[in-house]
KENULUM-220720 format. One record per residue: residue number from 0; residue in three letters; z, x, y of N, C-alpha, C in turn. Coordinates in nm, 3 decimals, always signed. Each point is the difference from the previous one (the first is absolute). Layout:
<logus>
LOGU resi resn     n.w     n.u     n.v    ca.w    ca.u    ca.v     c.w     c.u     c.v
LOGU  NUM  ALA       Z       X       Y       Z       X       Y       Z       X       Y
...
</logus>
This chain:
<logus>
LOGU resi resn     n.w     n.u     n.v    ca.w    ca.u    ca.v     c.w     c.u     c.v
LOGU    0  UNK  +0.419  +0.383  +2.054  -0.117  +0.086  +0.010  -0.124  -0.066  -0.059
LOGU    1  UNK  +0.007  -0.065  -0.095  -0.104  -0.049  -0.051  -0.063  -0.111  +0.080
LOGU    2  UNK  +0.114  -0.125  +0.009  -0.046  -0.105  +0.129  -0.065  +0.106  +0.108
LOGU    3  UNK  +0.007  +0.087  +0.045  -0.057  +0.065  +0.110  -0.133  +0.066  -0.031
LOGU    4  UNK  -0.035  +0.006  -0.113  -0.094  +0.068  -0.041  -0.110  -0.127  -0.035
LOGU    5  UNK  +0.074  -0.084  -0.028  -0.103  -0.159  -0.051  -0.025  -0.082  +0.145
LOGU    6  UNK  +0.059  +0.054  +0.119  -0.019  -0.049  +0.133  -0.109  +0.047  +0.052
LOGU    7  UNK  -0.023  +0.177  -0.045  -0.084  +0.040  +0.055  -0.182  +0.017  -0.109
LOGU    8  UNK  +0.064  -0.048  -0.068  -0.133  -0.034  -0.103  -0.048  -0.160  +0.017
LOGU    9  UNK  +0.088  -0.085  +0.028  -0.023  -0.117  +0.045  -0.081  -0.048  +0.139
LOGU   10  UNK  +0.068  +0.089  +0.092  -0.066  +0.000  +0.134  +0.120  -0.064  +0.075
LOGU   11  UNK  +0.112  -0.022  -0.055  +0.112  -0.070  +0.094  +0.040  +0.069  +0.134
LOGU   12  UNK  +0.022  +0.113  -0.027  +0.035  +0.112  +0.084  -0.120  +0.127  +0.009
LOGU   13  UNK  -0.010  +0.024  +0.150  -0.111  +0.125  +0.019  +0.029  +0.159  -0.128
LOGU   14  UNK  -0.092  +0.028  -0.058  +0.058  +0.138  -0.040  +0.034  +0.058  +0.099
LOGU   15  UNK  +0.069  +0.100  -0.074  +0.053  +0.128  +0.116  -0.067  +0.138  +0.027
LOGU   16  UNK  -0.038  +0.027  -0.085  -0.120  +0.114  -0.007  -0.130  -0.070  +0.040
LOGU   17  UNK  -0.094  +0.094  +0.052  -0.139  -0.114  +0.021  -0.109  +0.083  -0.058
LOGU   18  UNK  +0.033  +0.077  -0.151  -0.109  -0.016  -0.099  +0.037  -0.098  -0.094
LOGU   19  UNK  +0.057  -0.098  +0.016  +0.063  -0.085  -0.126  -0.031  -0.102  +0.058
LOGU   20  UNK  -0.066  -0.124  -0.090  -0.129  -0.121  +0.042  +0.101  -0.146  -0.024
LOGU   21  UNK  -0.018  -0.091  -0.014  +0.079  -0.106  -0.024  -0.132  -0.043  -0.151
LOGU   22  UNK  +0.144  -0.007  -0.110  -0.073  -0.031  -0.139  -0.034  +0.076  -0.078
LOGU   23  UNK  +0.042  +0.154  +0.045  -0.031  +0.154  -0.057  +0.097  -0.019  -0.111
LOGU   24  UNK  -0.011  +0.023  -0.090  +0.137  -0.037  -0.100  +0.084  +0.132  -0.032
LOGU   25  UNK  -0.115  +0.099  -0.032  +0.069  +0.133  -0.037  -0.082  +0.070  +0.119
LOGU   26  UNK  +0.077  +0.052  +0.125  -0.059  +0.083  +0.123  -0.012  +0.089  -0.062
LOGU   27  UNK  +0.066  +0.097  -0.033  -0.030  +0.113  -0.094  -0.067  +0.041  -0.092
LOGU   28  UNK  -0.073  -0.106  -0.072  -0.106  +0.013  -0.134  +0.139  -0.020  -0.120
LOGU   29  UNK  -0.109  -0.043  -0.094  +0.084  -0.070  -0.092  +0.068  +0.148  -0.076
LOGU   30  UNK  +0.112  -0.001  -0.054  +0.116  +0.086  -0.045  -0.089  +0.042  -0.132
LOGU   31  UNK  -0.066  +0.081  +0.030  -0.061  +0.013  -0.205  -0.033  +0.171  +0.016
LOGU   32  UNK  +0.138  +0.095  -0.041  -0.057  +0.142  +0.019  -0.076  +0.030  -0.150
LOGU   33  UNK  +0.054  -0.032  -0.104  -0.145  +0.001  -0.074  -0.111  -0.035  -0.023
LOGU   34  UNK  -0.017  -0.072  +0.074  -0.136  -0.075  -0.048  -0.044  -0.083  -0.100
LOGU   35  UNK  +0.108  -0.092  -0.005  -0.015  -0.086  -0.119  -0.065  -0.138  +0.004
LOGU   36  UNK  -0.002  +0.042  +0.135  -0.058  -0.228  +0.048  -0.187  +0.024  -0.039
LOGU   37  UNK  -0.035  +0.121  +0.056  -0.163  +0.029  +0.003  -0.069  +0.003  -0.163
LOGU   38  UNK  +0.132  +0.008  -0.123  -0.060  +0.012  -0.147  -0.015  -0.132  -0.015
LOGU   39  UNK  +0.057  -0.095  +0.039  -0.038  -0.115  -0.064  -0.010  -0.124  +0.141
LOGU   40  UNK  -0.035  -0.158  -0.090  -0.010  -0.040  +0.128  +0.160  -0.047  +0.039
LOGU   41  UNK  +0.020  -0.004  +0.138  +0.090  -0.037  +0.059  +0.093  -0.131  -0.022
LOGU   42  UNK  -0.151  -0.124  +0.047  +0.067  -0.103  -0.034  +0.020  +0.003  -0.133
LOGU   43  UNK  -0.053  +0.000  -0.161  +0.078  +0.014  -0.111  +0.096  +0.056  +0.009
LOGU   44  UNK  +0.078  +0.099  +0.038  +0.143  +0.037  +0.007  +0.093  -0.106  +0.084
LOGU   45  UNK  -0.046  -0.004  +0.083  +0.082  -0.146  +0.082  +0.013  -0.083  -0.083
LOGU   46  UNK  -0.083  -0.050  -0.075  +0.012  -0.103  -0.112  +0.117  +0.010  -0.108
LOGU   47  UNK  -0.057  +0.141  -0.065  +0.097  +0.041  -0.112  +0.157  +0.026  +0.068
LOGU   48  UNK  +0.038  +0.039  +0.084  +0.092  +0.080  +0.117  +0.075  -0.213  +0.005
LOGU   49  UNK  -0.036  -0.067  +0.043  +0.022  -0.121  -0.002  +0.084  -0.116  -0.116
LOGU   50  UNK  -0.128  +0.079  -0.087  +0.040  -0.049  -0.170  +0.156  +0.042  -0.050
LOGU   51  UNK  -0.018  +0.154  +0.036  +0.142  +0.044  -0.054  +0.091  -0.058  +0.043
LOGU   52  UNK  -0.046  +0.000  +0.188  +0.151  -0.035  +0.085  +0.055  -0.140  -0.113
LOGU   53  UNK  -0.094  -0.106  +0.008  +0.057  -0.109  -0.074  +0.017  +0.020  -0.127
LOGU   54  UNK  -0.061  +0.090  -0.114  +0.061  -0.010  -0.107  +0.158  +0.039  +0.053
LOGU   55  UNK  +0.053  +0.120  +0.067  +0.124  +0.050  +0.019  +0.073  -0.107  +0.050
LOGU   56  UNK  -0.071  -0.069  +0.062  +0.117  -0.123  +0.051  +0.054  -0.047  -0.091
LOGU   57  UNK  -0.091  -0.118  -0.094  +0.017  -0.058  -0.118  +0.096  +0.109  -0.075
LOGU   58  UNK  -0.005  +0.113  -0.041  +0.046  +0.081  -0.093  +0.195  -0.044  +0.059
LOGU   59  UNK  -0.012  +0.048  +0.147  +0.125  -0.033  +0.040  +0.084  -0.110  +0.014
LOGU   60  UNK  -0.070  -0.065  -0.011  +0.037  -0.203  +0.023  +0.043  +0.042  -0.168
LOGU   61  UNK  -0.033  +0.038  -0.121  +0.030  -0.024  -0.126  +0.107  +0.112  +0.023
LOGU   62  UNK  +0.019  +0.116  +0.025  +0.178  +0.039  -0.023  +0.106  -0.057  +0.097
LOGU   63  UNK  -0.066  -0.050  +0.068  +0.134  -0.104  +0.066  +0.081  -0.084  -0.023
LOGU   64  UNK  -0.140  -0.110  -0.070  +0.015  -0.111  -0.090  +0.047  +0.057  -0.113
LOGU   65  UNK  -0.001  +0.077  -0.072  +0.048  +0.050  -0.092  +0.132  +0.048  +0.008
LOGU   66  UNK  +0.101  +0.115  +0.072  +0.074  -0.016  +0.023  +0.080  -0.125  +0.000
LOGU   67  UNK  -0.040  -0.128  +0.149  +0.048  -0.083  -0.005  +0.054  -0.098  -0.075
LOGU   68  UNK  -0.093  +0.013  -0.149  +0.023  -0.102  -0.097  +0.094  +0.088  -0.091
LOGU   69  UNK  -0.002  +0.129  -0.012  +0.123  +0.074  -0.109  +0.089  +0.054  +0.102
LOGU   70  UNK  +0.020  +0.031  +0.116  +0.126  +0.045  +0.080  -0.002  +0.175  -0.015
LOGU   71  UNK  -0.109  +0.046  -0.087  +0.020  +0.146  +0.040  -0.145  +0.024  +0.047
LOGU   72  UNK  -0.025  +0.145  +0.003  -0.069  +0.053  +0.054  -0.107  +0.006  -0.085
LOGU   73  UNK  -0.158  +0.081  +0.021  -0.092  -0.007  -0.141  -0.019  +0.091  -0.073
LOGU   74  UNK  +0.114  +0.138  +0.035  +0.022  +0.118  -0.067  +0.089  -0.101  -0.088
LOGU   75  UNK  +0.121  -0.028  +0.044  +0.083  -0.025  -0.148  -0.070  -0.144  -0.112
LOGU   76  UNK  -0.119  -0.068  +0.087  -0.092  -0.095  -0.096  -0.050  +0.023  -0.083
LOGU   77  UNK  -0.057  +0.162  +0.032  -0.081  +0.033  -0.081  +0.030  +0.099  -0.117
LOGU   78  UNK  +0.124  +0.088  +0.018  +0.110  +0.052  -0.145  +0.041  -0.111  -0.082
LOGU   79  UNK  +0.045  -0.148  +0.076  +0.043  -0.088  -0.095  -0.114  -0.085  -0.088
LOGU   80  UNK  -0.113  +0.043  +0.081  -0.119  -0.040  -0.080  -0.038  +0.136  -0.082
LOGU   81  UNK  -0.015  +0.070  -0.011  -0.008  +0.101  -0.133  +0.074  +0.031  -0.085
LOGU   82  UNK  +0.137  -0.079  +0.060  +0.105  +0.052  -0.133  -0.025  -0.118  -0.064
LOGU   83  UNK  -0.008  -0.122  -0.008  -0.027  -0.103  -0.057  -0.124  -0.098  +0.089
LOGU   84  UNK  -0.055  -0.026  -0.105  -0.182  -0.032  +0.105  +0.017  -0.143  -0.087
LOGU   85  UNK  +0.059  -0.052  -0.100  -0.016  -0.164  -0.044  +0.132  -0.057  +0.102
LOGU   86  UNK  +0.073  +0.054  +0.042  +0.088  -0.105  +0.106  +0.031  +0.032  +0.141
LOGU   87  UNK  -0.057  +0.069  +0.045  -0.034  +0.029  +0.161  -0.139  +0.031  +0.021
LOGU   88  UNK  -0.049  -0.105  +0.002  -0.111  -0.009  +0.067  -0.022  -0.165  +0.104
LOGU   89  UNK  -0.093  +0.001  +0.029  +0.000  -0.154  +0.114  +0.003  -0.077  -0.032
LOGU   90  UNK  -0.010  -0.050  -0.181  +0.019  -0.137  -0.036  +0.167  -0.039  -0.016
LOGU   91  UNK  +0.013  +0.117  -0.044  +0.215  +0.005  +0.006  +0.046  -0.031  +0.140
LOGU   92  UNK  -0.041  +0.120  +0.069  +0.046  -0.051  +0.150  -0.020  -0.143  +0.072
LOGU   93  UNK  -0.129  -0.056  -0.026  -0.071  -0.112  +0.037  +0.130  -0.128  -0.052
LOGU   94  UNK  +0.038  +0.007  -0.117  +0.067  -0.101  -0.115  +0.173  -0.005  +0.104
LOGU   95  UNK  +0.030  +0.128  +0.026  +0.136  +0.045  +0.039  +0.016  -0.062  +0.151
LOGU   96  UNK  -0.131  -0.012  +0.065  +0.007  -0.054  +0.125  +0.079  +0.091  +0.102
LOGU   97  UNK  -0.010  +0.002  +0.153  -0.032  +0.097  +0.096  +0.163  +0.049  +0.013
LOGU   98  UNK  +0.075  -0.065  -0.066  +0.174  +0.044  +0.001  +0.043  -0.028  +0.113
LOGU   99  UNK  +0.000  -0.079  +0.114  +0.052  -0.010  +0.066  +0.150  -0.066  +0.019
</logus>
């Protein structure tokens, strides 16, 4: 559905309806029933909206890697880091190497 939808925003394929233009992105008007795009400017949210996506990436690349190097999950990382915080933390793990 989506390839079909990027065909007809592309111009690959004729739309099918003929109020819908080639390059129209949102035919419908953009999805905003509150009215939140008109308080501020737009492109700054695209920006910030951007920022997060990649902080969240990064955030996720580190419980992966994390996991990967202790073999559990980052719920049980992080009890074994409050019950004792001088020997589970990343310089211990780092020293102990990825256990493989």
């Amino acid at each position: 559905l989506v390839g079909l939808a990027e065909a007809y925003r592309t111009g690959l394929t004729d739309p099918v309806f003929d109020e819908l233009t080639v390059g129209d992105v949102s035919p419908g008007g953009r999805f905003d029933p509150l009215g939140l795009a008109e308080s501020g400017d737009l492109e700054e949210l695209k920006i910030k909206e951007l920022k997060h996506c990649r902080l969240s990436m990064f955030a996720w690349l580190g419980c992966m890697m994390q996991a990967l190097a202790t073999q559990e999950g980052p719920i049980a990382n992080w009890q074994a880091h409050t019950a004792d915080p001088v020997h589970a933390n990343v310089l211990t793990n780092a020293a102990s190497g990825f256990g493989f």
